[in-house]
N, C-alpha and C positions, 0 to 999 in steps of 0.2 A: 437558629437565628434567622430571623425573618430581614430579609434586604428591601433599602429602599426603593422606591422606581429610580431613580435619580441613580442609585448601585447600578442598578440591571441594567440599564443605558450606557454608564461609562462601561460594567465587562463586557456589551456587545461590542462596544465600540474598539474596546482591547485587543480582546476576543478576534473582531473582523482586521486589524492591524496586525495581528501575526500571520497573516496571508500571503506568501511570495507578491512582490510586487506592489504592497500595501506601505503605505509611509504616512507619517502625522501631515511630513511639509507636504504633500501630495493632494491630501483632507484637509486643508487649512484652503488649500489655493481651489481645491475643486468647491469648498466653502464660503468663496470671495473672504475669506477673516487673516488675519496674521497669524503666522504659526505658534506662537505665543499662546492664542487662545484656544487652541486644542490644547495645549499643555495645561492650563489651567484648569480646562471642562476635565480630562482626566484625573487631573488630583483635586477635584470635587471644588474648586475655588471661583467657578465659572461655571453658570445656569447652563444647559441644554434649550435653545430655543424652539419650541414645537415644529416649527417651519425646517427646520435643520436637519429632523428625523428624516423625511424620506430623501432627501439630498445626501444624508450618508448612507443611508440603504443602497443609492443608486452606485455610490462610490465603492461600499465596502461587496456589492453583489450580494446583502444578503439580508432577508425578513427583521425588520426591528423584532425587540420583545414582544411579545402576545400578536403579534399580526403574522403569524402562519399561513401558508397558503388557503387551507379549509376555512381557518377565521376569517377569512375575508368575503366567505359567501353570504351572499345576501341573507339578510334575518325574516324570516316567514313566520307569519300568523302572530295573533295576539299572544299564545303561551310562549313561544321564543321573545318576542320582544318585551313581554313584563319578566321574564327571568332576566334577562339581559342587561333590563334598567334594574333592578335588586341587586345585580354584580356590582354595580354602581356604589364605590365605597363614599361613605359619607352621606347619602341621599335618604332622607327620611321615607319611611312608607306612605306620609303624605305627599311629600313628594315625586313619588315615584308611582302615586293612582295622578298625581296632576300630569305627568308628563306620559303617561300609558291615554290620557284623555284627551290628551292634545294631538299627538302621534295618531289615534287614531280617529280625531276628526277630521287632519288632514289626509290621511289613509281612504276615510269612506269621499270626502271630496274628488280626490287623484280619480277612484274608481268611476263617480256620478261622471267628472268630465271624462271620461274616457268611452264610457258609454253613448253618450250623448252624441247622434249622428253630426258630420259637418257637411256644411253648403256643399260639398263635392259630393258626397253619397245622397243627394236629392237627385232627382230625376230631374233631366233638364225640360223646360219649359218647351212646345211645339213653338216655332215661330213660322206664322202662316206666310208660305213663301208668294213673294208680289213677282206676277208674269208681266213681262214687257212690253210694252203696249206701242206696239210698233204704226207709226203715221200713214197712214192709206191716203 
């Protein structure tokens, strides 16, 4: 039986509440929200706000769903990042050559500026020094 995301979030969230020292009212207040509405988010009657994931990461000490230590490393090269976007449920294969297009115009852009010397790596200009010309 296949779980929803919206499952796999409330048992993290359970999950991380069987912790010594873990509490709803605890997760409520470190969530500026009323205690109430953890109660809710667990019995599936109250949405998960995206903004809220790493705020109870911080609380419960521990990796939400699918964000692992190692998933968190940076994505290299175009073959990682078009599998990457393909994981992408819901995204058509047209949309997923539009967005491997876009990702990588701004990709070769980052690299062109980064290349490109700045006013600081120019060689400063000589300035011909003026001697004092002292009144006789």
């Amino acid at each position: 039986m296949t779980q929803t995301l919206s499952q796999i979030f409330i048992d993290w969230i359970r999950a991380g509440l069987k912790q010594p020292g873990k509490t709803q009212f605890e997760l409520a207040k470190h969530l500026n929200i009323a205690h109430p509405q953890i109660t809710q988010l667990l019995n599936g009657r109250r949405h998960l706000k995206i903004d809220e994931i790493p705020k109870i990461a911080a609380y419960l000490e521990l990796d939400p769903p699918g964000f692992a230590a190692d998933e968190r490393e940076p994505i290299r090269g175009a073959a990682n990042i078009l599998s990457t976007l393909e994981r992408i449920e819901g995204l058509k294969p047209e949309n997923v050559a539009a967005l491997m297009s876009v990702i990588t115009g701004f990709l070769e852009a980052n690299r062109a500026r980064q290349q490109q010397p700045s006013p600081d790596d120019q060689p400063a200009t000589a300035i011909p020094r003026r001697e004092s010309q002292s009144s006789q």
